[in-house]
Backbone as a ProteinNet text record, in pm:
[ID]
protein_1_A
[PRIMARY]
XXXXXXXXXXXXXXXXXXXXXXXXXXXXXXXXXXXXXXXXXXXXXXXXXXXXXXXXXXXXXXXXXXXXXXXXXXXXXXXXXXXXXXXXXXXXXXXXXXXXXXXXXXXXXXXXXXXXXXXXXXXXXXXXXXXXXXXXXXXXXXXXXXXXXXXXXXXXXXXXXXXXXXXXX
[TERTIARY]
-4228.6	-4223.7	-4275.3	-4210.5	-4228.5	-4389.4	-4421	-4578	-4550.6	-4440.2	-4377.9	-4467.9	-4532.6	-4621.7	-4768.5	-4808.5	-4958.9	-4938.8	-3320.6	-3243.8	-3118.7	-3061.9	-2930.5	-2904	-2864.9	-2823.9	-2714.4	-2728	-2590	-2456.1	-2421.2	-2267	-2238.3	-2322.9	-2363	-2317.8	-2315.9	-2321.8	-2423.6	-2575.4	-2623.3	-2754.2	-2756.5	-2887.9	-3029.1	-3105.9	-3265.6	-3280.6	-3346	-3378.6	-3537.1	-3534.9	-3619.5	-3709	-3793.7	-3890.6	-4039.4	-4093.1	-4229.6	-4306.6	-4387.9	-4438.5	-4640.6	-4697.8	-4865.7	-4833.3	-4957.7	-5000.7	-5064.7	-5045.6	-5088.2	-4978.3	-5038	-4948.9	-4862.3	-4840.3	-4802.6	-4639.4	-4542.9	-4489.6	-4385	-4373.6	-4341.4	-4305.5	-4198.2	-4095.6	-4211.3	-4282	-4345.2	-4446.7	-4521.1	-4659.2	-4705.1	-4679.5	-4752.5	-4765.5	-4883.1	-4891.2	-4815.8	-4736.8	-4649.4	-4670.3	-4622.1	-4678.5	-4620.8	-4716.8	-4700.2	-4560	-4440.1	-4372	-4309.4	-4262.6	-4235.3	-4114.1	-4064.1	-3976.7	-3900.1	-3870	-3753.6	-3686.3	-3781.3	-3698	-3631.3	-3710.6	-3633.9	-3475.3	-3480.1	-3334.1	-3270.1	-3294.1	-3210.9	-3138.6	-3206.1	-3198.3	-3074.7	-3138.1	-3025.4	-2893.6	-2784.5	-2638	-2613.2	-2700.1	-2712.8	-2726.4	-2647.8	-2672.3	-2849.3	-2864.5	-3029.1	-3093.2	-2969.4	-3035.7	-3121.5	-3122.9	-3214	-3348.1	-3332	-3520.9	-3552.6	-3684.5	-3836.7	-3874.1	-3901.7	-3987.5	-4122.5	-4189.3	-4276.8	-4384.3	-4297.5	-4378	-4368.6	-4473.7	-4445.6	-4398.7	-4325.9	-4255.6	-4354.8	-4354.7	-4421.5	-4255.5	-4314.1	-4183.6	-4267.2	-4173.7	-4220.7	-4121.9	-4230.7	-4205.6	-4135.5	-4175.5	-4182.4	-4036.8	-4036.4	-3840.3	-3799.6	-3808.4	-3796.7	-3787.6	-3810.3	-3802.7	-3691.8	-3648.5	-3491.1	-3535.4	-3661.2	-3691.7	-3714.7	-3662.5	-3724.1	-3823	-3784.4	-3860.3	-3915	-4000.8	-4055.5	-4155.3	-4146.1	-4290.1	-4375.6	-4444.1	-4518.3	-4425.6	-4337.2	-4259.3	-4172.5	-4157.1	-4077.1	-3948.2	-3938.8	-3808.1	-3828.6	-3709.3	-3644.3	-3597.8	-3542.7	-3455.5	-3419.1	-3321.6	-3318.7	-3196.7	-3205.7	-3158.4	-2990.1	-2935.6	-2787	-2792.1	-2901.9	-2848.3	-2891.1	-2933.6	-2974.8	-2808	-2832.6	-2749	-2736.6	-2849.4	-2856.4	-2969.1	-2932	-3017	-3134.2	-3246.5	-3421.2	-3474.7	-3444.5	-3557	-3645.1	-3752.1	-3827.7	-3746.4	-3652.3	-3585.4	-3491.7	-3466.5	-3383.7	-3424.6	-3547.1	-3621.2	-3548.3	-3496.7	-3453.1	-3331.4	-3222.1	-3102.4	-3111.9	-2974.1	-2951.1	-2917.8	-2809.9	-2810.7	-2809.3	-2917.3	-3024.9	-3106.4	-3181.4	-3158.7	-3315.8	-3400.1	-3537.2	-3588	-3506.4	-3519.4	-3419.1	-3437.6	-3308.7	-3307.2	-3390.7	-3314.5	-3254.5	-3272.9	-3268.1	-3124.7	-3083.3	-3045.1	-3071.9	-3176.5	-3207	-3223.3	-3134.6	-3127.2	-3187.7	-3192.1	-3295.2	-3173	-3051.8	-2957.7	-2931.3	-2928	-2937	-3080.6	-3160.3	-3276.6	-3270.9	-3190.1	-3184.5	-3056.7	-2990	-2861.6	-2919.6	-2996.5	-3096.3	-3157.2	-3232.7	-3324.6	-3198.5	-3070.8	-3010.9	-2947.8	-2904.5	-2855.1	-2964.8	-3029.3	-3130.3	-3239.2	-3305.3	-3443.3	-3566	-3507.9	-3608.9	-3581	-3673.5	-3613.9	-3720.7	-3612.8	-3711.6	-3714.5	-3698.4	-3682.6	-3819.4	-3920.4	-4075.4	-4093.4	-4089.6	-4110	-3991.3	-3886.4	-3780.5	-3807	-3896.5	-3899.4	-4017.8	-4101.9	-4231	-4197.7	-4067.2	-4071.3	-3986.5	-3911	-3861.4	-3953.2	-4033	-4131.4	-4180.8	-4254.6	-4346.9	-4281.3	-4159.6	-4052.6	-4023.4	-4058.2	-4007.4	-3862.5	-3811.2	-3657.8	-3624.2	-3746	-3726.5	-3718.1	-3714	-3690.1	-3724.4	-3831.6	-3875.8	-3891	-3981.8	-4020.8	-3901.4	-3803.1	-3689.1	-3566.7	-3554.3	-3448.1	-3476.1	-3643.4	-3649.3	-3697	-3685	-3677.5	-3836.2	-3958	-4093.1	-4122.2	-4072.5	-4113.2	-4197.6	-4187.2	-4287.5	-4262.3	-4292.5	-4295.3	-4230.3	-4157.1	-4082.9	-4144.2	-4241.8	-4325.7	-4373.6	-4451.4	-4502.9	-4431.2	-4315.5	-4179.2	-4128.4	-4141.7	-4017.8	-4106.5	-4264.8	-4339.1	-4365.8	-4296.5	-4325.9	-4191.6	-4098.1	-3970.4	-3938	-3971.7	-3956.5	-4072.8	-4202	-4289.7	-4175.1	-4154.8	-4101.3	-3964.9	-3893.3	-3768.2	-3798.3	-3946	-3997.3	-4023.5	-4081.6	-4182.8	-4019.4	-3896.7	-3786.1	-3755.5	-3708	-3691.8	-3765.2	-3881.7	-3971.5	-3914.3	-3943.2	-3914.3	-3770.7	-3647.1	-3521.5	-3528.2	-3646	-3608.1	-3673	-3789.4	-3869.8	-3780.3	-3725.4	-3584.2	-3524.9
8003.4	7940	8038.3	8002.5	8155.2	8060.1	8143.1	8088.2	8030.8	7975.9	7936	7834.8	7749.1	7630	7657	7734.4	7764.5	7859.1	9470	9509.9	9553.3	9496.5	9596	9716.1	9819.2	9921.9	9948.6	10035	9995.8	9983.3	10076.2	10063.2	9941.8	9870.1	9734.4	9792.3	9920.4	9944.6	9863	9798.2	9724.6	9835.4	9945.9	10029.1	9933.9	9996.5	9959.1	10052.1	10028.8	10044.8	10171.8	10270.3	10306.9	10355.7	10310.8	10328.3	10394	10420.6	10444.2	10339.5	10294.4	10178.2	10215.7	10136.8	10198.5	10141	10170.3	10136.8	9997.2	9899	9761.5	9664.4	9521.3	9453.2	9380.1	9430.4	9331.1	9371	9287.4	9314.7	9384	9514.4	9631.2	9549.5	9439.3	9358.8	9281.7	9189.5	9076.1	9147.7	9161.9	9213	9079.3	9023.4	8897.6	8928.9	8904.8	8896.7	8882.9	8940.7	8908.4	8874	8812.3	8750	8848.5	8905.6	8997.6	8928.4	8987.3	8935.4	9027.8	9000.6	9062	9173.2	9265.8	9388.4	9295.5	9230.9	9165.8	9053.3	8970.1	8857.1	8937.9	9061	9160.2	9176.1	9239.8	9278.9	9133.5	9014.2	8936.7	8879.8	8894.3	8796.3	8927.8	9037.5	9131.2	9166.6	9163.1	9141.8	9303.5	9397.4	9520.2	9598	9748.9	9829.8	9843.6	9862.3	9825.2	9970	10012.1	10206	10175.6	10104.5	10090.3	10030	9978.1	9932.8	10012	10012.2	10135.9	10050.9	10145.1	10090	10102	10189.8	10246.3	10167.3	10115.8	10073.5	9873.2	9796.3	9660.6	9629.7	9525.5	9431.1	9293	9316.1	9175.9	9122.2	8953.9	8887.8	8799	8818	8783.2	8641.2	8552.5	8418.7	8374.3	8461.6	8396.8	8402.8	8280.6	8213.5	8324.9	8342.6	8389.2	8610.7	8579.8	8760.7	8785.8	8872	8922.5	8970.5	9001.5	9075.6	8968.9	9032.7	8921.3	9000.7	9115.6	9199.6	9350.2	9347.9	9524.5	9583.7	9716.1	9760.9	9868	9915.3	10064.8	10137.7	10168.7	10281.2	10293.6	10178.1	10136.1	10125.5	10087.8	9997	9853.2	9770.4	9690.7	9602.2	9509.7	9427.7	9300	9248.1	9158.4	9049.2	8899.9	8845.4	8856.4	8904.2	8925	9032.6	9089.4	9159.5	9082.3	8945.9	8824.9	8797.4	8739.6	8675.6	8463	8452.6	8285.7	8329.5	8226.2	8250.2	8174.6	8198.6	8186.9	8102.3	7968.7	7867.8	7896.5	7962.3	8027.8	8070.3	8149.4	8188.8	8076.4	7984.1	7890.8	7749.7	7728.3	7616.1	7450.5	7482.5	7369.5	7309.8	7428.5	7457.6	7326.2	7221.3	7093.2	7164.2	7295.2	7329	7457.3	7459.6	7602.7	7528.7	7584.7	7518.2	7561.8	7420.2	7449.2	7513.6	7439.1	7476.3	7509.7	7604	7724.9	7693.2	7653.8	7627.5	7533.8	7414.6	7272.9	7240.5	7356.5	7343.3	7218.5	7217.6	7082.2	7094.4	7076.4	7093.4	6991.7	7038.1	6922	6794.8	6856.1	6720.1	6656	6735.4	6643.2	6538.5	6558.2	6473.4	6379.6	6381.2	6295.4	6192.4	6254.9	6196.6	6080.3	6171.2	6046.4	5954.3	5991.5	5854.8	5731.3	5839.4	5682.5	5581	5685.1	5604.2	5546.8	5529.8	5483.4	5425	5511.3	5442.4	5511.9	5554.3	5693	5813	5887.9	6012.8	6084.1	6143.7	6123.1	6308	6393.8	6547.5	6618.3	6537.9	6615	6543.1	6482.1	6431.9	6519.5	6507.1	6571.5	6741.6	6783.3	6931.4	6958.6	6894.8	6874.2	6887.7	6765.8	6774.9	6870.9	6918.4	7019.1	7181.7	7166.7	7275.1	7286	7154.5	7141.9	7127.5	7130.2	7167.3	7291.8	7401	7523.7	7524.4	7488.8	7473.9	7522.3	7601.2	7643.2	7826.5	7858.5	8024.4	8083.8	7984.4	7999.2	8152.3	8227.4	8324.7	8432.8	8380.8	8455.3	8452.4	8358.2	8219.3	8192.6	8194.7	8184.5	8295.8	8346	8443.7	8437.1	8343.9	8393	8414.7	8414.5	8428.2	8384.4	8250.2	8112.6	8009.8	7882.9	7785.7	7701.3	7643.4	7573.7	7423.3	7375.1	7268.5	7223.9	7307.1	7370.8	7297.3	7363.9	7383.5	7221.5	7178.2	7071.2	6971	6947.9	6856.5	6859	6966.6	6996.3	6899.2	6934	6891	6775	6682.1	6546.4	6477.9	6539.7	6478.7	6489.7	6568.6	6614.2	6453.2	6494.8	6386	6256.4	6210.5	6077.2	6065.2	6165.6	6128	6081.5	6193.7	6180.9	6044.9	5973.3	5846.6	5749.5	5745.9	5650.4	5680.1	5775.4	5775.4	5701.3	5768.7	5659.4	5487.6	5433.3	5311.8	5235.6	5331.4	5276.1	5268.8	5333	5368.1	5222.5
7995.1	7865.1	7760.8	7640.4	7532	7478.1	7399.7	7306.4	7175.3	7218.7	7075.3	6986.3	7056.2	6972.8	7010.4	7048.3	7080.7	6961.8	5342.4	5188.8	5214.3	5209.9	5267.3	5172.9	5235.4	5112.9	5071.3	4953.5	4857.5	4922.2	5017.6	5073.4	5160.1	5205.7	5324.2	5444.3	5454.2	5632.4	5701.9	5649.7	5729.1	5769.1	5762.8	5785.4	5669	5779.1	5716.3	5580	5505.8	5352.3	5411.3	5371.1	5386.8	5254.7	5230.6	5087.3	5123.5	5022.5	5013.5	5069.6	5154.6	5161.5	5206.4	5151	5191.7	5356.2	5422.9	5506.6	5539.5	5429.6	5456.9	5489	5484.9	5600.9	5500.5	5411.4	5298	5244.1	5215.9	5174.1	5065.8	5066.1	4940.5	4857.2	4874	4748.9	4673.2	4729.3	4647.1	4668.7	4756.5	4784.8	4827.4	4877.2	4978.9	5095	5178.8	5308.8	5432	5497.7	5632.6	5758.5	5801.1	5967.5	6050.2	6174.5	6202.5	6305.7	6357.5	6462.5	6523.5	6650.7	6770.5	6715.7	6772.3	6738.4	6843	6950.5	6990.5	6886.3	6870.9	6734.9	6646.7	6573.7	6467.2	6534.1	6676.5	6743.7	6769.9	6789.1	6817.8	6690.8	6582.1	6457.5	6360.2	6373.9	6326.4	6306.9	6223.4	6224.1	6189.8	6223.1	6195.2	6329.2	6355.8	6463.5	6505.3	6632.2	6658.7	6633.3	6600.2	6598.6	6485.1	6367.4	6266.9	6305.3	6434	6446.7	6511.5	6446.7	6484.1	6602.6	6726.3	6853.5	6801.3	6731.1	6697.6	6623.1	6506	6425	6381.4	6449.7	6408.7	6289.1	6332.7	6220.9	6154.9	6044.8	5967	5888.9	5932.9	5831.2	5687.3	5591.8	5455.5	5483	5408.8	5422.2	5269.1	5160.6	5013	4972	4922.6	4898	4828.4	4698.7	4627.7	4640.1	4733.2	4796.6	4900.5	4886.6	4955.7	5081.2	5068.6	5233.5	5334.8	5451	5581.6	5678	5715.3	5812.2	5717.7	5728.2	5737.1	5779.7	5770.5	5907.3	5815.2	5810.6	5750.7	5762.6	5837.2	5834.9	5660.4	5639.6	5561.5	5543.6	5690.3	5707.5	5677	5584.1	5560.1	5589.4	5624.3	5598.1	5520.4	5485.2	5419.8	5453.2	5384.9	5440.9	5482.4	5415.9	5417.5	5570.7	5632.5	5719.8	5858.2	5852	5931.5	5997	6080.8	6158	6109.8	6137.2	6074.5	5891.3	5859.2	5727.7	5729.3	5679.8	5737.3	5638.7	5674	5670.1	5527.4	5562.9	5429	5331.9	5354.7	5233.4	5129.2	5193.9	5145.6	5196.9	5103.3	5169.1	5145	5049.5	4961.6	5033.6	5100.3	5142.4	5268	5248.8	5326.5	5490.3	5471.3	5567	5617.5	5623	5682.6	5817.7	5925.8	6027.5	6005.9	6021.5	6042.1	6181	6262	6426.9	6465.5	6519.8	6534.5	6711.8	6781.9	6903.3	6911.3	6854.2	6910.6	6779	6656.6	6565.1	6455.2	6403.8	6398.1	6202.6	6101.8	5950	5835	5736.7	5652.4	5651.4	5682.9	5684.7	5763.3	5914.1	6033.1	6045.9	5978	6003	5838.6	5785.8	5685.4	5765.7	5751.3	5844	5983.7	6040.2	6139.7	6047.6	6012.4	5916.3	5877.1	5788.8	5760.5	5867.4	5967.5	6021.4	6108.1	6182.9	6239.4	6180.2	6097.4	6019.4	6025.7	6149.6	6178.7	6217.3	6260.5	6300.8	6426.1	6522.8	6637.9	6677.1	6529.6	6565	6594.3	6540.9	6589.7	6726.9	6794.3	6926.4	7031.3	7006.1	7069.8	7065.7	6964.1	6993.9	7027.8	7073.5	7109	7235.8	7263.9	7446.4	7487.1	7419	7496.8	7462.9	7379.9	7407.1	7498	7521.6	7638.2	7804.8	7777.3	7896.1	7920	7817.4	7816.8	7814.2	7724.9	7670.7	7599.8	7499.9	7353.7	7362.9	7238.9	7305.2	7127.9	7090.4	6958.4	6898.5	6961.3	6940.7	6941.5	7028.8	6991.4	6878.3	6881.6	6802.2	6665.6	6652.3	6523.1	6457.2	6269.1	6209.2	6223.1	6207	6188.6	6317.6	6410.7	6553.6	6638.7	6575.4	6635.6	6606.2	6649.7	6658	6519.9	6535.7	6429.9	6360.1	6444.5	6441.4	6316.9	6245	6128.8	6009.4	6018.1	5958.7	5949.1	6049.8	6031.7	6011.2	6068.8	5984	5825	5736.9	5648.8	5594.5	5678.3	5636.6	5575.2	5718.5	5758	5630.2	5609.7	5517.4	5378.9	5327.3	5211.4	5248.9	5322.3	5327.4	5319.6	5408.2	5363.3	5226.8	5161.2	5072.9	4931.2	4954.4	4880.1	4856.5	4990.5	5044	5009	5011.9	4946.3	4786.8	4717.1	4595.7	4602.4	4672.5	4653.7	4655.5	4776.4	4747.6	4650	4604.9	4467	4342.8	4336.3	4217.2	4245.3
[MASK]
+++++++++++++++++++++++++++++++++++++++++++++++++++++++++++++++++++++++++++++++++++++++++++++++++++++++++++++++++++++++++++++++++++++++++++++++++++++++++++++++++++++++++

């Protein structure tokens, strides 16, 4: 079981962006903080030749919507979302269908879509158990390279809280 719940450049060949970057963990574009994540999620999540990832040097992913980057390391390699394979949650938070849980594929619309038709919604229990089944492959599957949990309780609150506002209207 994984530990899942415990820029493109100008021509778009898809190569890493290589810049000046300091030696901190922070992101060159915004300058916000990055979560450090695995150099395999970087290669699985990539729609780019792998010759562009550094063995060498860890990957941090930038979470902030509003920033084009998803992966970069000290080396000052790059990436950004257009050179993703699925498009990342964080970056497009708002987005109906962007996939909070990338194993289980689980979208802010498929869990609205449950609520109506049902009343409820049973996507934090269902990815709970198949975590705890070792079913999930989070750390690989997804762009922050962990656990989606986080994420989709954030979701589901936000969709209730919408919902309540709809039937108060």
């Amino acid at each position: 079981m994984s530990d899942c719940c415990s820029i493109s450049d100008e021509d778009g060949a898809g190569t890493a962006v290589k810049t000046a970057v300091s030696t901190s963990i922070t992101c060159p574009s915004c300058g916000q903080k990055g979560k450090a994540v695995n150099t395999g999620t970087v290669k699985a999540l990539l729609s780019v030749s792998l010759h562009a990832v550094s063995e060498t040097s860890p990957y941090r992913f930038c979470r902030t919507a509003d920033c084009s980057v998803v992966y970069y390391n000290e080396e000052g390699e790059i990436f950004n979302q257009e050179q993703m394979r699925e498009r990342v949650h964080q970056k497009h938070p708002s987005a109906a269908d962007v996939f909070v849980c990338y194993c289980y594929r689980h979208t802010p619309q498929s869990i609205r879509d449950e609520l109506t038709s049902a009343g409820k919604t049973t996507v934090i229990a269902a990815v709970t158990a198949g975590t705890k089944a070792g079913t999930c492959a989070c750390d690989i599957r997804n762009p922050q390279g962990s656990c989606c949990l986080g994420n989709l309780n954030k979701v589901v609150k936000q969709i209730l809280t919408e919902r309540g506002r709809d039937l108060l209207s």
